[in-house]
VOFIDREN-648109 format. One record per atom (N, C-alpha, C, O): residue in one letter; x, y, z. Coordinates in steps of 0.05 Angstrom, whole numbers, plus 5000, padded with zeros to 4 digits. Example, Ala and Ser with C-alpha at 12.3 -4.5 7.8 and 13.67 -1.06 7.14 Angstrom:
BEGIN
a526448865156 a524649105156 a526449345156 a528549345169 s525749555142 s527349795143 s525850015157 s526850235161 
# end
This chain:
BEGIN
x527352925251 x524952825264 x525652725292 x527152545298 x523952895310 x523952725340 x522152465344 x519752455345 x523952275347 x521351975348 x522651845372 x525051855377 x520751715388 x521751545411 x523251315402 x524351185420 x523651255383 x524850955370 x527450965363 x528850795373 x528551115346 x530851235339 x532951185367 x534151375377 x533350905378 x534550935400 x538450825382 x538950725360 x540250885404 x542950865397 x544350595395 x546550575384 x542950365407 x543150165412 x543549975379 x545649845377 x542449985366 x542249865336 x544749975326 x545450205334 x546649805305 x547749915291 x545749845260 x545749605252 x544549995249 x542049905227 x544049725196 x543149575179 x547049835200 x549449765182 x550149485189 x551549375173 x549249345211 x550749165217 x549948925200 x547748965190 x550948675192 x549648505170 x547148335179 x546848205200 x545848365162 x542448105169 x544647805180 x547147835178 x543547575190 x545547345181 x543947285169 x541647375167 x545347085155 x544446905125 x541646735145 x539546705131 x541446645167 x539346535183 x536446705181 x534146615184 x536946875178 x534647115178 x533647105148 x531347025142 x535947215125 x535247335116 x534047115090 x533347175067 x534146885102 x532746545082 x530646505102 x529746285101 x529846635116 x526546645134 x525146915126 x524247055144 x524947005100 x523747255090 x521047205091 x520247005078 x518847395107 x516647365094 x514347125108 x512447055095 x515047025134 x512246885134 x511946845169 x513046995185 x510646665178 x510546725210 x512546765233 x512246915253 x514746625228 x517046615227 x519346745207 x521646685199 x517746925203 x518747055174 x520346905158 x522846935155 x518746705147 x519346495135 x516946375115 x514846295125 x517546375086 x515846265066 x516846115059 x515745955044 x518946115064 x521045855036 x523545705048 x525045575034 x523845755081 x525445625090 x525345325090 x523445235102 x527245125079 x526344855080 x526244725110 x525444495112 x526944825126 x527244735152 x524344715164 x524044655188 x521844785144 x519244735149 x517744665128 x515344725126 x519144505109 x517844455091 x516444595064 x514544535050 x518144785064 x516444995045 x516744885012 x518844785003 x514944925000 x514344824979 x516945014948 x517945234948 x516944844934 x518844814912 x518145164905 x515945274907 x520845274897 x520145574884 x519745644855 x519545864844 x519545384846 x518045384823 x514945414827 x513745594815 x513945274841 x510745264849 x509945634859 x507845744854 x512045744872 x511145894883 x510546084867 x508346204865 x513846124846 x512746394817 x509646254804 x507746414800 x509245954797 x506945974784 x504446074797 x502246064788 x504946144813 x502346204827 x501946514844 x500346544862 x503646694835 x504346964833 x501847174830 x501747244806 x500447254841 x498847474815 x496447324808 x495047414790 x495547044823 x493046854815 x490946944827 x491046984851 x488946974815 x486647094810 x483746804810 x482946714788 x483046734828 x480646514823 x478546704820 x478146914832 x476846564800 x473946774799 x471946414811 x469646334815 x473646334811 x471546094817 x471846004849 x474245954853 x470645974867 x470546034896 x469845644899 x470445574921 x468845394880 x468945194892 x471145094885 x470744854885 x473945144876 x476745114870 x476444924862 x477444754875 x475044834837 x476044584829 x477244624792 x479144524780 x475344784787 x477244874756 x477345064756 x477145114732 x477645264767 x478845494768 x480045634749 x481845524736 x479245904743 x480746044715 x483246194731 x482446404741 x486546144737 x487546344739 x488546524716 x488346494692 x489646704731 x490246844703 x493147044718 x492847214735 x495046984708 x497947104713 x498747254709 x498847264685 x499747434718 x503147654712 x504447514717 x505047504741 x505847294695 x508147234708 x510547424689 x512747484697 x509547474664 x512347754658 x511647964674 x509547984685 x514548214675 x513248504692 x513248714661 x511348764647 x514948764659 x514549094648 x513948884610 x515548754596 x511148924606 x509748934585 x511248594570 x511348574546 x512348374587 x513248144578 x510647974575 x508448074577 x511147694570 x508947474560 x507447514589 x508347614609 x503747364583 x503447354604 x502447014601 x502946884581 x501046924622 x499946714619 x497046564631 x497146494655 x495146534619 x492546414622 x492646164629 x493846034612 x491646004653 x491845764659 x489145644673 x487745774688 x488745394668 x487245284678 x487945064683 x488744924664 x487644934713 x489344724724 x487844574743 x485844694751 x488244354751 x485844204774 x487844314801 x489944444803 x485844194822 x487344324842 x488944254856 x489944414871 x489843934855 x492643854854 x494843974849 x496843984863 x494344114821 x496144164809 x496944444822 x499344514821 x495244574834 x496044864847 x496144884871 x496445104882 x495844694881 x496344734915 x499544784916 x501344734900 x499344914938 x501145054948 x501245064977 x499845214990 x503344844990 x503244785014 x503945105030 x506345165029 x502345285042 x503245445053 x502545475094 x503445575114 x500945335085 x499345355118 x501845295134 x503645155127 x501645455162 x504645395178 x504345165200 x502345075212 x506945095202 x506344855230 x504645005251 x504345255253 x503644825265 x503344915300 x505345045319 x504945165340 x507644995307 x510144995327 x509845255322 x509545415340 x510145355288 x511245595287 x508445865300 x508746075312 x506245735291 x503145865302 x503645885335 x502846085348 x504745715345 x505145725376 x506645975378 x505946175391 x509045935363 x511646125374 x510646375364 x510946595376 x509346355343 x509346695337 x506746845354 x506247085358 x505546615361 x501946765378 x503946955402 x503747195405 x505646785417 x507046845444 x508247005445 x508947135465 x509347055410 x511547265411 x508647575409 x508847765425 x506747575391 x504047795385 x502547805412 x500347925413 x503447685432 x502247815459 x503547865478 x502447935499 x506447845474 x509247925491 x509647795515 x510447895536 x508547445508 x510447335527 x512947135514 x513447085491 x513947065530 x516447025536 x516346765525 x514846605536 x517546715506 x518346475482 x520346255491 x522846275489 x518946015501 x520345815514 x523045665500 x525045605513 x522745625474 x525045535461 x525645695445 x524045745427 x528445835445 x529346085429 x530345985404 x532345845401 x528246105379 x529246025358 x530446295345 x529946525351 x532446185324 x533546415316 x532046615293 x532246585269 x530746785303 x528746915278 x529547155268 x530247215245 x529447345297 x531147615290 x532347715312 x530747705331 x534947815320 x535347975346 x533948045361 x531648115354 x534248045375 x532148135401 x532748485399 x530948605410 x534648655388 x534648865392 x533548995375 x532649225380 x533148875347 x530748875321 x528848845328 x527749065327 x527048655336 x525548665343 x524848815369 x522748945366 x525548835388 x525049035407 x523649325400 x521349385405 x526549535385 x526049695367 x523249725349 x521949935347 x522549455333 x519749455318 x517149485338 x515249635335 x517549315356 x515049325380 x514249695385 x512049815384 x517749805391 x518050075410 x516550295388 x515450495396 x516750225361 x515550385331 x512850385325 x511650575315 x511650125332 x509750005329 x507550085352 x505150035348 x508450235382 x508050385394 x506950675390 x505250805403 x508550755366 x507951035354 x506651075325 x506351245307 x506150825332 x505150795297 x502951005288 x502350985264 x501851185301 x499451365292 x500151695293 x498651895293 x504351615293 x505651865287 x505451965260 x505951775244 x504952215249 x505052235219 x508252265206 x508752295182 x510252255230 x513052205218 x514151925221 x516451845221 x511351775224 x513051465222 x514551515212 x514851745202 x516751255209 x518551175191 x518150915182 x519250725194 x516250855157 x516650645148 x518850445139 x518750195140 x520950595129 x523750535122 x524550395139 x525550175136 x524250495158 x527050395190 x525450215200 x526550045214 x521950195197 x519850025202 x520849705184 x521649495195 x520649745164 x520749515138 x524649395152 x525049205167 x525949525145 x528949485160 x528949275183 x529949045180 x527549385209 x526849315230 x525649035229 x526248865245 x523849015209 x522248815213 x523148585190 x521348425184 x525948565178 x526848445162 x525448475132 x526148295117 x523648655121 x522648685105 x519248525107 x517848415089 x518848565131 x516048475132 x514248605138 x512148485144 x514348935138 x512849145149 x509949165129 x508149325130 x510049025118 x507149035117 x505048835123 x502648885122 x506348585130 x505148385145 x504648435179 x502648365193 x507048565185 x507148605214 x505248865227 x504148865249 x505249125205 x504349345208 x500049215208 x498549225228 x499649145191 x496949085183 x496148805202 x493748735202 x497648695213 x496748445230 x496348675264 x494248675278 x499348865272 x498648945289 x495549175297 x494849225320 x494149275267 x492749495274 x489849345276 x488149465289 x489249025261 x487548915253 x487348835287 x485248895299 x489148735296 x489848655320 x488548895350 x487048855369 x489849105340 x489449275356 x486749355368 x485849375391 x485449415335 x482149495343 x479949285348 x477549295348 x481949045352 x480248795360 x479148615338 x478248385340 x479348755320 x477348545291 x477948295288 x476248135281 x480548235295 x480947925292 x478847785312 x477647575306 x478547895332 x476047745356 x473147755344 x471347585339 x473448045339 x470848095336 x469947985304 x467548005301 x470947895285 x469547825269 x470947475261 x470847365239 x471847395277 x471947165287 x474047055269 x473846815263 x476447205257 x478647145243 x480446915249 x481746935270 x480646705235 x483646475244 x485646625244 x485946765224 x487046645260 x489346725256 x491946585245 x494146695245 x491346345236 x493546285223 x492846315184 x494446305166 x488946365182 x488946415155 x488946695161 x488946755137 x488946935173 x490647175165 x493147155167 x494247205145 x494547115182 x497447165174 x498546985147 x500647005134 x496846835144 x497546695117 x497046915086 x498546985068 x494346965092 x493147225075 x495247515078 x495847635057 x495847565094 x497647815094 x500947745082 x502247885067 x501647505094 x503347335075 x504147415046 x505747565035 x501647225037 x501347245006 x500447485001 x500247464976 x499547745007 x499247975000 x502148044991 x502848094968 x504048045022 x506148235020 x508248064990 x509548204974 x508047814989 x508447634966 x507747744941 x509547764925 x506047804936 x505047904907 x505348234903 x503948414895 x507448224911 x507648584915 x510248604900 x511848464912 x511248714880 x513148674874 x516348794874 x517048994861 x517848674889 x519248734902 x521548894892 x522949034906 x521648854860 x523948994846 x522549214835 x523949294816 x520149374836 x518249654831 x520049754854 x520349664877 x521149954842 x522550214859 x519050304875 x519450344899 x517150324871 x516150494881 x512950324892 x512050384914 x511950174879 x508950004879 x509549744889 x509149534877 x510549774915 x511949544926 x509849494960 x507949624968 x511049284971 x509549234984 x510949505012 x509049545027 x513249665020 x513349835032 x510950035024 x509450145040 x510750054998 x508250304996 x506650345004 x505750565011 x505450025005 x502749875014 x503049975044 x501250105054 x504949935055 x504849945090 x505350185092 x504350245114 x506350385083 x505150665087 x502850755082 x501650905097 x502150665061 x498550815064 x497150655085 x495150755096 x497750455090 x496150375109 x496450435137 x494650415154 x499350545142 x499650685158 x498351025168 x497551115189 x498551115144 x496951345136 x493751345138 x492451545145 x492651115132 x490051075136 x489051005165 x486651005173 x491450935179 x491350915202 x490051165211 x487751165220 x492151465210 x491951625217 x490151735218 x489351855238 x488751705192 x485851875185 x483151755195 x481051865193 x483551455208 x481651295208 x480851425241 x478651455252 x483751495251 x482451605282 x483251875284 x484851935302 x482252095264 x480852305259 x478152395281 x476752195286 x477552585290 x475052585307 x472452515288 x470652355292 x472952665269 x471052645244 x470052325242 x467852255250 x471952145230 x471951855228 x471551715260 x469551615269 x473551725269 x473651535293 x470451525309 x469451305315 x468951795315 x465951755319 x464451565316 x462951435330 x465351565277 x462551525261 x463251205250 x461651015249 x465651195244 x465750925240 x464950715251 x464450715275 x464450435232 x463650235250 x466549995248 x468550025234 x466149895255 x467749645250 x468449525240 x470349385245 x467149525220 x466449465189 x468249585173 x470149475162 x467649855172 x468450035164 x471750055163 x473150075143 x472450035192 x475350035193 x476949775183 x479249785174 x475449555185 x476049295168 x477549455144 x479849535139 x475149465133 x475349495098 x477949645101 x480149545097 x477549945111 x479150075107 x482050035100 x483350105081 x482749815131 x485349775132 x486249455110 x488449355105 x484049405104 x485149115082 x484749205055 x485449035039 x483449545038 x484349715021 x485649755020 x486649714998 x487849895043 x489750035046 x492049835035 x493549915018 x492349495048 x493849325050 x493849245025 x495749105017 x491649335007 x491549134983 x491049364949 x490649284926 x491249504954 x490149744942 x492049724914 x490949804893 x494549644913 x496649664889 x497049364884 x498949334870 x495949154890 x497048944900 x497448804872 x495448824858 x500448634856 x500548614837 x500948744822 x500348684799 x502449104830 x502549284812 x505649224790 x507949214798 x504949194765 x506949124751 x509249334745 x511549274737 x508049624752 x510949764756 x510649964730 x512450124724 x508749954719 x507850084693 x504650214697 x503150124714 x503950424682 x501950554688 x499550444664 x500350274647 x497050524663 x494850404651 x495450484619 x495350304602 x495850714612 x496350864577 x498450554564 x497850424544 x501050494583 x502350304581 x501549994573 x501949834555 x500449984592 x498449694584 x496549664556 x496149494538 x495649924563 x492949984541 x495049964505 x494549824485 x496750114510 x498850164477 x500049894471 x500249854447 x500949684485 x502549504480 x500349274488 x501149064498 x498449294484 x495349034479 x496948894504 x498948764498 x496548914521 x496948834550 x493648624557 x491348714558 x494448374559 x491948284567 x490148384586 x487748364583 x491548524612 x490248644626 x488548854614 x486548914627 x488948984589 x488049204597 x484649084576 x482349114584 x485548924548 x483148784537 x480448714560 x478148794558 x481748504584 x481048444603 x478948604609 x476648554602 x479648814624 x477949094630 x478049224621 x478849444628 x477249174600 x476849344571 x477949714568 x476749914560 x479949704575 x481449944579 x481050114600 x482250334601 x478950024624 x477650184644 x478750194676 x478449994690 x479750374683 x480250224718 x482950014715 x483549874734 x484550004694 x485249744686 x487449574719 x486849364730 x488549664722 x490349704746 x489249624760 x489249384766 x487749794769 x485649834799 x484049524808 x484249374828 x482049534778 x481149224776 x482549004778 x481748804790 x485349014764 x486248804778 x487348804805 x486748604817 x488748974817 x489249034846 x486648844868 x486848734889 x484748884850 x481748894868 x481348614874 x480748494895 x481848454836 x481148174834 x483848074852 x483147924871 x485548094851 x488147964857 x487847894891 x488647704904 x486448104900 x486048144925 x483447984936 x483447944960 x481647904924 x479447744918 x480547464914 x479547284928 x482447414896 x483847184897 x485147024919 x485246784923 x486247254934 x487347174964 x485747144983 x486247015003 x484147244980 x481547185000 x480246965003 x479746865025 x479746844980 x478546644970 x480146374975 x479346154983 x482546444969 x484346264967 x485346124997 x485345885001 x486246365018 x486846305049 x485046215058 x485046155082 x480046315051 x478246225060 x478846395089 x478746255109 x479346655092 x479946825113 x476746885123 x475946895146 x474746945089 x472446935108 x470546775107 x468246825114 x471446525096 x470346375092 x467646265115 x465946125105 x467546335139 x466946265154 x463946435157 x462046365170 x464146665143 x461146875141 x459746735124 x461046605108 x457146735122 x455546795100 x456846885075 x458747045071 x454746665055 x456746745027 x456047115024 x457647295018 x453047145030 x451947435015 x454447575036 x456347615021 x454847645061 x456647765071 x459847805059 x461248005061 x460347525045 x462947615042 x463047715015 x464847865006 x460447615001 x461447754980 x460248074974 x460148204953 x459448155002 x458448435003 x461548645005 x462148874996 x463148405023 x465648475031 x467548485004 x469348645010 x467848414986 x467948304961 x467748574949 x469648684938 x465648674952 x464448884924 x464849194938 x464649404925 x465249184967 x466049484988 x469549464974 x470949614960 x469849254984 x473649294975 x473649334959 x476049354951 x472149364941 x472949384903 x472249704898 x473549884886 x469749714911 x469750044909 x472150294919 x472850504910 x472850084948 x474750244954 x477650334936 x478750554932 x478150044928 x480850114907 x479750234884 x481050414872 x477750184875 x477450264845 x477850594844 x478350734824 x477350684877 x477350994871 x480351144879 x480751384886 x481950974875 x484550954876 x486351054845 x488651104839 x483951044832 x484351064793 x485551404800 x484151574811 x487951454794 x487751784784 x486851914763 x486852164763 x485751754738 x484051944722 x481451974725 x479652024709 x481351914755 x478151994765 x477552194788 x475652224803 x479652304787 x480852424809 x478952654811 x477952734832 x478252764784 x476353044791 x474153034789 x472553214784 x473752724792 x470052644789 x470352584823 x468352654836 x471752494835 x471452474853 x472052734881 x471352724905 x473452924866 x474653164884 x471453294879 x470053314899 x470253404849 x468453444850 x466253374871 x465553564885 x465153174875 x463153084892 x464353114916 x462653174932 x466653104927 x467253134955 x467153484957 x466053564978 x467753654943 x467153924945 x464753994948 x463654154964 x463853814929 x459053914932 x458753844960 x458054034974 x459153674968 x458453524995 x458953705018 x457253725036 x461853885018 x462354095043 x460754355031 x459154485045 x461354405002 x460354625007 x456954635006 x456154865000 x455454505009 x452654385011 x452754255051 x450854245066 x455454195059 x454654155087 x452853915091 x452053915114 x451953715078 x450553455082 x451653225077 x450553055063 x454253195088 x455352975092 x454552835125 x454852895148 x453352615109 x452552555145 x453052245140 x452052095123 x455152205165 x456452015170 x455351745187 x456651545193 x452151805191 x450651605202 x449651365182 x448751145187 x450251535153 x448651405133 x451851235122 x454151325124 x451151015114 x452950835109 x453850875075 x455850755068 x452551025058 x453951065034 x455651285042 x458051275036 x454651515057 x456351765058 x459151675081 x461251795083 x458551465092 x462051305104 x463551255098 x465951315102 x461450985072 x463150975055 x465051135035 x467251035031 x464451365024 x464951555008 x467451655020 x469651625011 x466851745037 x468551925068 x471551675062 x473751745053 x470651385072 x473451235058 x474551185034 x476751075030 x472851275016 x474651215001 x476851474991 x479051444980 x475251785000 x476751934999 x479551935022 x481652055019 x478751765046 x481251765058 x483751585043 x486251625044 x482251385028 x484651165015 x485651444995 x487451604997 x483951424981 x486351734962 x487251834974 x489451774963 x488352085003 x489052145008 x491652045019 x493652185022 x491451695026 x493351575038 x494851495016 x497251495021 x494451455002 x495651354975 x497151604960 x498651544941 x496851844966 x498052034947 x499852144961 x501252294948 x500552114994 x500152265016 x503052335021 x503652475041 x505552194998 x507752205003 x510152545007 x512152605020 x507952704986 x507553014990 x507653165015 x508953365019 x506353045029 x506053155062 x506752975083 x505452975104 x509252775078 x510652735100 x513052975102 x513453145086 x514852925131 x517153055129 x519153015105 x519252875085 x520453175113 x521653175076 x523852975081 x524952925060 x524852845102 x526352665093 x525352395093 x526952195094 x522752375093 x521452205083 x520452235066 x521152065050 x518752405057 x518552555027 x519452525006 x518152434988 x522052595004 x524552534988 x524552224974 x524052114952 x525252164999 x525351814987 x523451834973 x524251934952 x520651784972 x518751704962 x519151894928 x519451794905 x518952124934 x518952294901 x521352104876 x521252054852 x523652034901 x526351954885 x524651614869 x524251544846 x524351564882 x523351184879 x520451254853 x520751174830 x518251394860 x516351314845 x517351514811 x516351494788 x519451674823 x520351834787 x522251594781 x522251474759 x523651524798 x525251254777 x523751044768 x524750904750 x520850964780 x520050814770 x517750894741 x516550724727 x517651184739 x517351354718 x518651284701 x517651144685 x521751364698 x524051374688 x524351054673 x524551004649 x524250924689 x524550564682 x521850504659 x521950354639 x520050624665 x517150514642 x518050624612 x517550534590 x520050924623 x520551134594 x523450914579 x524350904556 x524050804600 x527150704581 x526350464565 x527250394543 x523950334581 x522250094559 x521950164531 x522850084509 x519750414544 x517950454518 x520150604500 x519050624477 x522850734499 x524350774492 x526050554468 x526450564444 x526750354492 x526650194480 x525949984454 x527449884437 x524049974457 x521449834439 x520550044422 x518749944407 x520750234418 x521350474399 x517350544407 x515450534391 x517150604429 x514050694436 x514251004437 x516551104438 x512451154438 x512151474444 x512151424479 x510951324497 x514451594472 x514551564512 x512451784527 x511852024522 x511551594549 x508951694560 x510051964574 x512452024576 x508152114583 x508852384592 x510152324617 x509452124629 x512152504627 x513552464657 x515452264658 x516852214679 x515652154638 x517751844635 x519751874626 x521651774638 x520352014603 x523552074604 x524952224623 x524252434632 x527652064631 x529252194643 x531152464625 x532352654633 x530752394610 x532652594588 x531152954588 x532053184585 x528352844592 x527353134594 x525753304620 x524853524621 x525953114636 x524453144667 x526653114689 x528652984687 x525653274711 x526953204734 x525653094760 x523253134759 x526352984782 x525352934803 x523653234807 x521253194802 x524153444813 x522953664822 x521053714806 x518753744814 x522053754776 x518953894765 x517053754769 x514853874774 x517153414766 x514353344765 x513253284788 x510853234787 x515253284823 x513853394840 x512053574846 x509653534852 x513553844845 x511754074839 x509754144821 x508454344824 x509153934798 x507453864770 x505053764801 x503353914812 x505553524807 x504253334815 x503053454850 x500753384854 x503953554864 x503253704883 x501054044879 x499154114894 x502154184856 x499554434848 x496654234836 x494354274844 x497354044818 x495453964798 x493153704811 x490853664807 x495753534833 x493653374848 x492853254874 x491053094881 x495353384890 x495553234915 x494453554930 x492753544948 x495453754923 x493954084931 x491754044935 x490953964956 x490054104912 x486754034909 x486053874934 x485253984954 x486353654932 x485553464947 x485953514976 x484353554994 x488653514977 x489053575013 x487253755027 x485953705047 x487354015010 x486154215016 x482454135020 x481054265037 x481754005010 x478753915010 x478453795034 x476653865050 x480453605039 x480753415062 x480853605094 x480153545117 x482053845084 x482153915114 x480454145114 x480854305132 x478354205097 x475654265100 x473953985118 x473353985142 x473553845105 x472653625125 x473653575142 x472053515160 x476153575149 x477653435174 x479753705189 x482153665189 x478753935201 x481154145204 x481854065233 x480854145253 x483853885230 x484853785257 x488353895249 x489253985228 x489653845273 x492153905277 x493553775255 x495153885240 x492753495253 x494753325224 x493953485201 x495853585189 x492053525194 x491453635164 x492353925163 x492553965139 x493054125175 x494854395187 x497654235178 x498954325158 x498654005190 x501253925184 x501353795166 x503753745162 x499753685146 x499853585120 x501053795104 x502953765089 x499654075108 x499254135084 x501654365088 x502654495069 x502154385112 x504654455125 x507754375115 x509654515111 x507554165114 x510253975109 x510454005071 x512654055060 x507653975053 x507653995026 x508054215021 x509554245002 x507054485036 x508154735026 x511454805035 x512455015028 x512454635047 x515354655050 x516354525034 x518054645021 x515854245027 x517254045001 x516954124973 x518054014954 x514754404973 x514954414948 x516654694945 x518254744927 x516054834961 x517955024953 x522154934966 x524155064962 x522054734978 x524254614975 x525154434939 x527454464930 x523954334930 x523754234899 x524354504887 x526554534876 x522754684888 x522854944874 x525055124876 x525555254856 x526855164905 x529455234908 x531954954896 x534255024894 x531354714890 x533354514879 x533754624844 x535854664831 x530654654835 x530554654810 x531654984798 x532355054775 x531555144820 x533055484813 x536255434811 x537955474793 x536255324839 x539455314843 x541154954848 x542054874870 x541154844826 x542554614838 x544354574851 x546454684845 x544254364876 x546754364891 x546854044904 x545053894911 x548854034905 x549353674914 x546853734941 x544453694935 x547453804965 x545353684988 x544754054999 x546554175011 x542654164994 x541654354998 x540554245027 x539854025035 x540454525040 x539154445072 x535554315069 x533954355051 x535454215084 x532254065089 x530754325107 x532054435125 x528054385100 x526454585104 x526354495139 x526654265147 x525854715153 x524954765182 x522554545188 x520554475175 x523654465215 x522654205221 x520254205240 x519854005254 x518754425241 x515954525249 x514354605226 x515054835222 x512854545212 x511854675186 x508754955201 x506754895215 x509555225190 x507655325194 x505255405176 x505255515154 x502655285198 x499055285191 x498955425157 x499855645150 x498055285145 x497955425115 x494455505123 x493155395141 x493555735103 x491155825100 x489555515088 x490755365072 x487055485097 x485255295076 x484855425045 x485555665043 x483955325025 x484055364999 x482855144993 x482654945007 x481555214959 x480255044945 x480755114916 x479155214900 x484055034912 x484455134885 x483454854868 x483054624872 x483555094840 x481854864822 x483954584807 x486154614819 x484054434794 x485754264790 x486054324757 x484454494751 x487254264740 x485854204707 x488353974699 x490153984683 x487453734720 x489253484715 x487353384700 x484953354706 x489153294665 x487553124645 x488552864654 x490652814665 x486752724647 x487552384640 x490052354636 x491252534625 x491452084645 x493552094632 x496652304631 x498552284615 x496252484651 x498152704641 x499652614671 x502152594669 x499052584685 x500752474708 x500552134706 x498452004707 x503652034705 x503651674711 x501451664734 x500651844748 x500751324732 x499451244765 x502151264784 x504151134781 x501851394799 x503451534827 x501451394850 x502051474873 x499051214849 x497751134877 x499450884871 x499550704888 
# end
């Protein structure tokens, strides 16, 4: 990949210092450094995955993941003493980091990250609406904060923080605790994931198609779906939850199960920072019930209720983007697309991603293995490979779809989507003929595939959640 960033200057091998790498995660990329007071890390696990359905915080129902793969969970109800959680940042550090997000020049040099690290992130962050980002070298760069930094700079970018009158110290607190509740030992439903699709949604959001018709609004949602879309994902798929009486899944009565919580969890943080506190209640909680639609259509066993209606729509030709449900719609098919979208990067970004979400396949099968369960389809390692269920998962669901997408959208990126997937898959398909330790990586121009509208016959259930 040719990228302006990739400069020679970094050695990316060289060690974090221990100064950095105990400032993980907050304005100062720092949540838990005591050198500001950060609160006990006991307080912090209890409050993991908290969910308020009650908005005047005084008895509040949370409700926990605090086990991951199918362990105890826990129901609590607590006054609000008991759950505060000192997180709000000094002034000092709100000063230093405003000066550092408008690129002046930082009067007392604290030690946060290199200047040649960060440099590099600014120089990335520049190209951010490349479809060969590099999230990797992004997240790296930014000490593991690329999805706080990625989603503060685009919120930033198109002005919303002005225009809809955002604190900025309760968003960066809210994106904070997002990238927080993301779980960090998921090979694959982690908070990097999160900042690629949102990176991805970037892409699609300034589409000619979109960028027109959108409003402001619109791109809000978009990009705080994108940020929040897996949020709390335990690393296990819905069949999982549902077999092993998973409170979640009772919860939402076997429906969406994932999704809904992704949605509430994200509702929780909202509520919790008071980010919009400052609207009208009917407004925010309009804001409330758009973000929920958006993730909920994030479910893959709804995938052909929803490819369906996006097909009627082109081939009927009355999608009209003035009308605010058919916008809506239009986004939430872009979040699917960003969410599945790991198919049609370059393949050495590609790669990574197939390797991480089959091991985290692989990891649900050694549980349920374990615990003597019927292992879910795609989950044993003993009888699957990285490739087949690529190539499974690219004809049966990420094909379909793309292909729909660049009926609606036939711009140069969607030519290179589907460009890059018809090379990764018939690269999978030459691994799985002929195995070989490091086979060459496919030609690094992908050429225009024909449009198509092949049919899908993905059942429920037959592919893990892969969004």
């Amino acid at each position: 990949m040719e990228v302006c960033y990739q400069l020679p200057v970094l050695p990316l091998d060289r060690p974090v210092p221990k100064h950095v790498l105990s400032r993980r995660g907050a304005i100062s990329f720092s949540s838990s450094s005591s050198l500001f007071g950060a609160p006990d890390p006991r307080q912090l696990s209890q409050r993991r995955g908290a969910i308020s359905y009650d908005s005047s915080d005084q008895t509040a129902l949370y409700i926990r993941m605090l086990a991951r793969l199918g362990g105890e969970s826990e129901a609590a109800v607590g006054s609000a003493p008991e759950r505060r959680v000192r997180r709000l940042l000094s002034l000092q550090r709100y000063l230093h980091s405003s000066r550092l997000l408008r690129g002046v020049a930082q009067q007392i040099p604290l030690p946060i990250l290199d200047e040649d690290y960060t440099g590099q992130a600014r120089c990335m962050l520049e190209k951010v609406g490349n479809w060969n980002f590099d999230i990797f070298l992004f997240d790296r760069l930014t000490n593991g904060n690329s999805l706080i930094t990625l989603t503060f700079h685009l919120l930033d970018q198109y002005g919303l923080v002005e225009l809809f009158r955002l604190d900025v110290v309760r968003l960066w607190r809210f994106l904070v605790l997002v990238q927080e509740d993301y779980h960090a030992h998921n090979p694959y439903h982690n908070a990097v994931h999160a900042a690629d699709v949102t990176q991805a949604m970037y892409c699609y959001l300034r589409e000619p198609a979109l960028s027109k018709s959108l409003t402001s609004y619109d791109i809000l949602l978009g990009l705080l779906a994108a940020a929040t879309h897996d949020l709390d994902h335990p690393g296990v798929n819905q069949p999982f939850l549902i077999k092993t009486d998973h409170y979640l899944a009772s919860l939402y009565k076997n429906t969406s199960v994932l999704e809904n919580h992704h949605w509430k969890s994200a509702v929780g943080l909202l509520r919790e920072t008071g980010l919009f506190s400052h609207l009208p209640a009917e407004d925010s909680l309009s804001l409330e019930r758009d973000l929920g639609s958006l993730i909920l259509a994030t479910d893959i066993s709804r995938q052909n209720d929803y490819l369906s209606r996006f097909r009627l729509h082109l081939d009927q030709s009355n999608l009209c983007l003035s009308n605010a449900s058919h916008r809506h719609f239009v986004l939430q098919m872009a979040l699917k697309c960003a969410d599945i979208c790991n198919p049609c990067r370059p393949w050495e970004l590609s790669k990574q991603w197939s390797d991480k979400v089959t091991e985290e396949f692989f990891q649900q099968g050694d549980v349920e293995k374990k615990h003597k369960l019927e292992v879910s389809p795609l989950c044993d390692r003993a009888n699957n490979t990285v490739g087949n269920i690529q190539i499974g998962f690219m004809t049966y669901v990420a094909e379909p779809l793309f292909a729909e997408w660049s009926r609606f959208s036939d711009t140069r990126l969607s030519q290179t989507m589907l460009g890059h997937m018809g090379l990764n898959k018939a690269s999978w398909g030459s691994r799985e003929q002929s195995p070989s330790p490091d086979p060459p990586p496919p030609p690094p121009t992908p050429p225009p595939l024909a449009q198509s509208s092949p049919k899908t016959n993905l059942r429920e259930g037959e592919y893990p959640d892969a969004s």
